[in-house]
N, C-alpha and C positions, 0 to 999 in steps of 0.2 A: 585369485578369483574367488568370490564366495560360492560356494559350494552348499551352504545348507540348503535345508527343505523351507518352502513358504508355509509359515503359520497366517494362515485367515480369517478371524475373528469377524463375528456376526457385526451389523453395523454398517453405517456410511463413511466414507472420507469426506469431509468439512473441510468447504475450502473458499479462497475468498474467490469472487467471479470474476471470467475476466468481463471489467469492466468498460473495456472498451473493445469495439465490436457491434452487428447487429445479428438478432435473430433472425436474417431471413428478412428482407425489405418486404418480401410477399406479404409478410405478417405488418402491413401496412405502419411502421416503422419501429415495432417492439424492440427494445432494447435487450443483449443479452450482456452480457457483460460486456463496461470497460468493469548427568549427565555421566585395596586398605579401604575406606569411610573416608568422604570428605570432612573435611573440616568444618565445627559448624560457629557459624559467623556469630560475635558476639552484638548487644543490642549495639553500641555504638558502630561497630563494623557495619552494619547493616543499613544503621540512619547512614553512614557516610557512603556507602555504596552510592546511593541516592535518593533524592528527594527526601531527606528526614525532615523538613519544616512542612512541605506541603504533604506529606502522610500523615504527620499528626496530627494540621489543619482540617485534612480529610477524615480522620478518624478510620483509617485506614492503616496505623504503622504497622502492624505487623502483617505486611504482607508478603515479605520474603518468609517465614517461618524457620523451618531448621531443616537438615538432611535428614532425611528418617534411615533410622539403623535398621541394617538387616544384618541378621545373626548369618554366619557360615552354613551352619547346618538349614538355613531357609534357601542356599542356594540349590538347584537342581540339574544344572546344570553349568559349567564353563568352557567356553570356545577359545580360539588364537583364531589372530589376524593381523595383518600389516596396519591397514588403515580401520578405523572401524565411522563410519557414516553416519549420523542418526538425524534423519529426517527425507524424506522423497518428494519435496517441494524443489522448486525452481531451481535453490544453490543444489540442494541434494541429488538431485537426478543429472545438473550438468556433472559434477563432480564422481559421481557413479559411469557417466559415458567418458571420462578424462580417466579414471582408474583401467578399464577396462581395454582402452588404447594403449596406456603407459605399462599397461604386464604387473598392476598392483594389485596383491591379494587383500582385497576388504570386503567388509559387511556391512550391509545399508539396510538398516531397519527406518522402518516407520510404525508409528502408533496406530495410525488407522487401519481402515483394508485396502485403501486404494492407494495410486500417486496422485498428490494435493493437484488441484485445480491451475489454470497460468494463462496466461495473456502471449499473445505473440508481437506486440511490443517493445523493442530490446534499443535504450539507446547505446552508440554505440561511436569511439573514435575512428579515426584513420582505415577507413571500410577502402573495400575495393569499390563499393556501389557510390562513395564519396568523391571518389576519384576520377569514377565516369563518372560523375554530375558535375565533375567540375569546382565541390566542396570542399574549403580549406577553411580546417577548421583552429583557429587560433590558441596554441594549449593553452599559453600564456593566462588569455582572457577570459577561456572557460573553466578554469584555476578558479582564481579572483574572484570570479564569479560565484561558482560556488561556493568559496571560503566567507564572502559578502553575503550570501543566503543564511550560511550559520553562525553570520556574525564573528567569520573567523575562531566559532569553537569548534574546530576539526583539527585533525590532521592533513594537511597540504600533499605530506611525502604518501601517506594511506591514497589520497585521491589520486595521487600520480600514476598510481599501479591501473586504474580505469584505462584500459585500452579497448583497441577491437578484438571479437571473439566468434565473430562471422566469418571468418574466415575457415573455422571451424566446425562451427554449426552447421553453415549452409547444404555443405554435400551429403549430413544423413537427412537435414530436412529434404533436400531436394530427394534425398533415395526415396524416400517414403512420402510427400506431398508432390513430388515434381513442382518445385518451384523453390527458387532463393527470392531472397530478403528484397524489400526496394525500399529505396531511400525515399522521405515524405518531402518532398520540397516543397507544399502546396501550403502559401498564402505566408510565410513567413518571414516576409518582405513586409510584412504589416505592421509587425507586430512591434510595440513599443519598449519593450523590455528585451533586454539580451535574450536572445532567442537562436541559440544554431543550431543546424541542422545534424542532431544527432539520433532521430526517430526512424529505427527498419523496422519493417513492418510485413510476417508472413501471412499474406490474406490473398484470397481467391478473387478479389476483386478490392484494388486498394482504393482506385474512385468512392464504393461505396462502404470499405468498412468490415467488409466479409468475412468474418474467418473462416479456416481450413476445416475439412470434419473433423480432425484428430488435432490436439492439443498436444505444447510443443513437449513436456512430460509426458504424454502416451508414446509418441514416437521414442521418446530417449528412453524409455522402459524397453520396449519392442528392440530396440537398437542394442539396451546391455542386457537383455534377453537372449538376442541372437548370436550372441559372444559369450553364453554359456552360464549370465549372472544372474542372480535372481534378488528379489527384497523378500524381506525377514516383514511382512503386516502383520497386524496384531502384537508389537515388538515396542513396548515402554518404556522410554529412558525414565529410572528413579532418583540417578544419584551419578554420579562423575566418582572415581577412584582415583587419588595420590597414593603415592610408596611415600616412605620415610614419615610417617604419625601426621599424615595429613600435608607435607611442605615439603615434598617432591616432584617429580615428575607425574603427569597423569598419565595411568598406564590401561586402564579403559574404563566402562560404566557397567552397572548391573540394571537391569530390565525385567518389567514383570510383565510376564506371558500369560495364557490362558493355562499351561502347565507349573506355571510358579516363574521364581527368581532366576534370570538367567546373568550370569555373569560373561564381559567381552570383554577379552584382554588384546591391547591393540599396544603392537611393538613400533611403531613407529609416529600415532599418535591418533585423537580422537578429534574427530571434524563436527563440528554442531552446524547444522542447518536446520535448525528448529521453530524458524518464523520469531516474528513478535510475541508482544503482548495483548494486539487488540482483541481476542477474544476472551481477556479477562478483566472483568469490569474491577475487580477486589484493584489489582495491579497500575490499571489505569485513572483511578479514582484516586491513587494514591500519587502515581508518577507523572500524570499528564493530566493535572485539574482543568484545564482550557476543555479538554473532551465535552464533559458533562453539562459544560457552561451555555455548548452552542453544539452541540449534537443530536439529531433526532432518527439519525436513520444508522445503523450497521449491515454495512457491505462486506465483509472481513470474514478470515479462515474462524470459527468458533474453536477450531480444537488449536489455534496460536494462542495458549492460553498462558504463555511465557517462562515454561518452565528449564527451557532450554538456557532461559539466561539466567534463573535461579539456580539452577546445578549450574552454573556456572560460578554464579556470585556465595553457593556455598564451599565451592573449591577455592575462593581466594581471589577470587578475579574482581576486576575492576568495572563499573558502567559508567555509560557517560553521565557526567550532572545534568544533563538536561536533556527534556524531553522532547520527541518530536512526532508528533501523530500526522498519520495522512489524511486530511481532512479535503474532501469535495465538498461543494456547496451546493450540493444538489438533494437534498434529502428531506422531498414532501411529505407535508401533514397536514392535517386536517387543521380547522379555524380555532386556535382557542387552546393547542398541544403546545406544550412548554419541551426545549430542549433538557437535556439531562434521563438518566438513568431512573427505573421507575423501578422496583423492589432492591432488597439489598443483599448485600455477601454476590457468591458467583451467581445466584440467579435475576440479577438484576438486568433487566435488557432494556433497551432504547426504543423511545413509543412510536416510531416511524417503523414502514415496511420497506425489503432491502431493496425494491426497486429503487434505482437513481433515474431520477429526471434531468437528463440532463440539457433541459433549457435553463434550469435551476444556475449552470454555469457562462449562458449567455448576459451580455451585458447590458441586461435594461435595466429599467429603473426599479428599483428596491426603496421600503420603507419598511422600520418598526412598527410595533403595536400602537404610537402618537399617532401613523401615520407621514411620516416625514421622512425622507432621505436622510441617512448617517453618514456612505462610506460614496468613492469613487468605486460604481460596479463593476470597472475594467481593470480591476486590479487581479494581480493571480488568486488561484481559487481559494487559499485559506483563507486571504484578506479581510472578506465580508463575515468567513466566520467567524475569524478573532474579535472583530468589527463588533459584530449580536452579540460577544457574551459581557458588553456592557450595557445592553439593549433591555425592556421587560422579556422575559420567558429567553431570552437569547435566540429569538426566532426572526426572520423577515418573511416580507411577503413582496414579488414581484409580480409588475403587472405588462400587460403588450395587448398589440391590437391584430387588427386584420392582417397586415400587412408585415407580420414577421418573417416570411419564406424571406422578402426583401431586404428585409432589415437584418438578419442570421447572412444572407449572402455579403451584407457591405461591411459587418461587424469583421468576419476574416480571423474566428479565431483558430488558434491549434491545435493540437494532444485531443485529447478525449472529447473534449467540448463540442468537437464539429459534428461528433456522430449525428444531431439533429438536422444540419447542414444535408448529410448524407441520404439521410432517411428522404429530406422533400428532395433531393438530385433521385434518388430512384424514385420517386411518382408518389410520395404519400401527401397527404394536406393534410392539414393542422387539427382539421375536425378527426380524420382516422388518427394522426400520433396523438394525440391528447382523450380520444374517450373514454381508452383505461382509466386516468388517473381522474376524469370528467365522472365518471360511474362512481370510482373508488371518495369519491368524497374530499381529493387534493389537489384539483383541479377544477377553476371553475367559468362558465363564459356566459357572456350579458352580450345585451345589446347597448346599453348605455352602462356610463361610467360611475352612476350613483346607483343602482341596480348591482355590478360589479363590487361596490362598498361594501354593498350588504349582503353580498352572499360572501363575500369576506371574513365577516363580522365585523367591522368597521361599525362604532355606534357614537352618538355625540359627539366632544369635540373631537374625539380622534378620527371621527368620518370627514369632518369639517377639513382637518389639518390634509387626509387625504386627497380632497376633490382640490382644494387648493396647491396640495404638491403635484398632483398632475398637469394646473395651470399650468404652474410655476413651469416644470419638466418641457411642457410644448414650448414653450418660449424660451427657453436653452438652446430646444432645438434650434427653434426658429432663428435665432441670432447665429447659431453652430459656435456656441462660447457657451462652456460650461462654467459661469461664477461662481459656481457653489463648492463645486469639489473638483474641479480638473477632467473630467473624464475628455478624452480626446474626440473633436469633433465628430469623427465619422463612426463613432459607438454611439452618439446619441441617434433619438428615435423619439416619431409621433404618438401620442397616444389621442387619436382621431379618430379613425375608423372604425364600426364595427365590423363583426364582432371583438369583442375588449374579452379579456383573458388576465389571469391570474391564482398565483398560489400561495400557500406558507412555505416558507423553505428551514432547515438546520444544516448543519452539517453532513454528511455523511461520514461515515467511520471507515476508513478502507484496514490502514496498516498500521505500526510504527516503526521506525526506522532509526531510533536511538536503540543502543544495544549493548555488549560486552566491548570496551576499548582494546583491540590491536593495532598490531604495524601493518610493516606495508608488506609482511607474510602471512600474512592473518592468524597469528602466532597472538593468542591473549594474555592480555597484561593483569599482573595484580597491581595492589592497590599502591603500590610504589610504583607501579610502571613498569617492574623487568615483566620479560616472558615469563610465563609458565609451559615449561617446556611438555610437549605431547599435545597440548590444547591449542584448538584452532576454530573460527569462527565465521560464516560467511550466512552472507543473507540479511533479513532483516534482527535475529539475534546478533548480528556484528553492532557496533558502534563505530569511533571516532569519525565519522563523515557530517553527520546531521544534526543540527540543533533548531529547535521551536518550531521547522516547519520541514514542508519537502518542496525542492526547487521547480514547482510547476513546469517553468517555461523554458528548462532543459529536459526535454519529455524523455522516459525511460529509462535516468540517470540511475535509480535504484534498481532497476532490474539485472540493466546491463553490470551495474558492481557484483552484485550479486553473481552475476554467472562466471563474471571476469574471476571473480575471485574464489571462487569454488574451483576454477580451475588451477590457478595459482597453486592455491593451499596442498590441494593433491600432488601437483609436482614438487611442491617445496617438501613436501611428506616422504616424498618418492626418493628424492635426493639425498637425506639425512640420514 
């Protein structure tokens, strides 16, 4: 059991929001949210880690850098431990309440001062709440499926380990929220795209979206709190330590404190749940050029600034080749903002603010800066943005009319997208959800459709190409045959009535989900592929699951791994 004292450093925890969810419908429909010295990697070790052609495209290659040496005598302190933890995010904190059940002595530090931000969103296999609903869920097909998502660059035997972990969960959520998990059955009969029913969902009201007052990391803090455990905040991982001149087992990490260099030595081995990389633009610029291409808005942890998988890849370890950002389409801006990063090095940020609109991911009609429909808007939510970053600025803009309350109910989509669905089911109209973004300048409403152009900026022919793709679009409807691009009849919609509505949209930036490669122990691989034995990985610093996107329309599939396997890895730890 960890036994230290909490060091609590001045500062906020940075965290990404949960992004789905409402503020409060009263709030007439405000959204609130949906690692001895390592070894240091030579230049080609490092291009081959990953992405070496598109880093030096990006002018970005040297973004892994090196371990930085710390002399002995810079240490000031050293601990022992069984396991040792580092991070208090989602995998971090399940894997903290699984230590504290299984009688393992470890220490969970986190960098910041708080535990990271989280969604109560958890997809999940073979539930008990699956069982009363009568859900069977086909492993076989939802395999395939994902491995068909990453284009088959995963591990298949990694994904098999996803199970249920509600089973688990539910009775400290329920001590502390009174209430278990409920399965989302709602409208997924619609939906065109393999779609099963793997979304639980802890909310105060699942009709509307609601979540709980306490986040599902406050509770799991409170929980190994009351079991005697405490986090180590204000606790930096700088570096991962090997025995044997760097190509041995990892036997813990040194950390800088507000008192100096603390060294954790962990017998049994060291667990990273250190998030991604989306909070660092240097990393992403380098590993996931599609970001910048068609990005405008960051939703994401800022302190996931990927350092977890760099002490990782300076210890010897493996990433995946390819990248995968969590990309929503929901990420308004004003008339005229190009996607991409606007200053350079880490303080470079994304010229959208992090509210997500998320009508931005209902299916109406979209057009580039011609003016013209590019993509099928019913496609899952990367699609349109991959879609923009061959587009001018990598931007779109959508537009709808009076009559969207109507047209969001017969659309029928699911995961995050509905919360607008949600918002008009508790009492709001379109005039209250939209004046925010009506005021803020990314948002805009006419009475007529050439009026709409031009608060746009739609000018010449690109106004022209407009007012004629909106013909074109009503008469799609009108036939319920999409010629142009497929979209499925009952997604299409008039654009007739006033008031008419419209905005620019990019990306939004949530996470990444490519990571350090392990098994199906979360045991990390070097660049041969054996273990490195002590080092273990969960979360969005893991890898071999995901490549170039995240699988939308199996809703909460990275969460749920994520918790799954934090708990795995603890007992796989426990057992050795």
């Amino acid at each position: 059991m960890n036994t230290s004292t909490k060091t609590n450093l001045d500062g906020r925890g940075l965290s990404r929001r949960g992004f789905l969810g409402l503020a409060g419908i009263a709030g007439v429909g405000a959204m609130a949210g949906l690692a001895g010295c390592a070894p240091q990697q030579s230049a080609d070790a490092a291009s081959s880690a990953k992405g070496g052609e598109a880093a030096a495209a990006s002018g970005e290659s040297d973004w892994l850098g090196s371990a930085p040496a710390i002399a002995d005598g810079d240490i000031v302190d050293t601990r022992e431990t069984d396991v040792l933890i580092v991070g208090a995010g989602n995998a971090g904190m399940m894997a903290a309440a699984t230590a504290v059940d299984e009688g393992v002595d470890f220490i969970l530090c986190e960098k910041n001062a708080q535990v990271q931000s989280t969604r109560h969103w958890i997809g999940a296999v073979n539930t008990a709440q699956q069982q009363e609903a009568g859900v069977d869920i086909d492993r076989g097909e939802l395999l395939n499926e994902l491995a068909r998502y990453a284009s088959y660059k995963c591990d298949m035997d990694v994904w098999k380990v996803w199970v249920e972990m509600m089973a688990y969960l539910d009775p400290i959520m329920e001590a502390s929220l009174g209430m278990k998990a409920s399965l989302d059955t709602d409208k997924f009969d619609k939906q065109k795209h393999y779609t099963p029913m793997v979304q639980h969902m802890y909310l105060t009201d699942p009709a509307l979206g609601i979540k709980p007052e306490k986040e599902r990391n406050q509770v799991l803090q409170e929980y190994i709190e009351g079991k005697g455990a405490t986090i180590d905040f204000g606790t930096k991982m700088v570096k991962l330590e090997r025995e044997g001149d760097g190509a041995g087992r990892v036997t813990g990490a040194i950390f800088e404190t507000e008192q100096g260099y603390v060294r954790i030595n962990a017998k049994k081995g060291v667990l990273l749940t250190t998030g991604g990389y989306a909070g660092n633009p240097v990393m992403t610029k380098a590993l996931a050029p599609i970001v910048p291409q068609c990005t405008t808005t960051a939703d994401n942890t800022p302190s996931c600034d990927g350092l977890g998988i760099k002490a990782a890849l300076w210890a010897g370890a493996k990433m995946d080749p390819q990248p995968a950002p969590m990309l929503f389409a929901r990420g308004a801006v004003a008339p005229g903002v190009d996607a991409g990063y606007v200053g350079e090095g880490m303080d470079a940020a994304l010229p959208g603010t992090v509210f997500q609109s998320n009508v931005g991911t209902q299916p109406f009609m979209a057009v580039d800066r011609t003016g013209k429909r590019f993509v099928n808007e019913s496609s899952p939510y990367e699609a349109v943005c991959f879609a923009s970053s061959n587009r001018p600025g990598g931007v779109w803009c959508k537009v709808w009319d009076a009559n969207i309350v109507e047209d969001i109910e017969r659309f029928s989509t699911v995961g995050c997208s509905k919360i607008i669905a949600q918002a008009f089911a508790g009492g709001a109209t379109p005039e209250e959800y939209f004046q925010k973004q009506i005021d803020g300048g990314t948002l805009f409403k006419a009475d007529t459709v050439e009026e709409l152009a031009g608060k746009l900026g739609f000018e010449g022919e690109a106004k022209e190409n407009f007012l004629a793709q909106v013909e074109r679009y009503n008469e799609l409807n009108e036939q319920q045959r999409d010629d142009d691009f497929g979209k499925e009849p009952f997604r299409l919609s008039a654009l007739s009535t006033p008031p008419f509505y419209g905005g620019w949209f990019g990306a939004c930036y949530l996470t990444t989900v490519d990571g350090i490669k392990i098994n199906p122990d979360m045991q990390a691989l070097d660049q041969q592929e054996q273990v490195i034995e002590g080092l273990y990985c969960a979360g969005d610093c893991s890898g071999s699951l995901f490549a170039d996107n995240y699988p939308e329309y199996i809703i909460g599939c990275a969460c749920g791994r994520t918790l799954t396997f934090a708990r795995h890895a603890v007992k796989h730890m426990n057992e050795r």
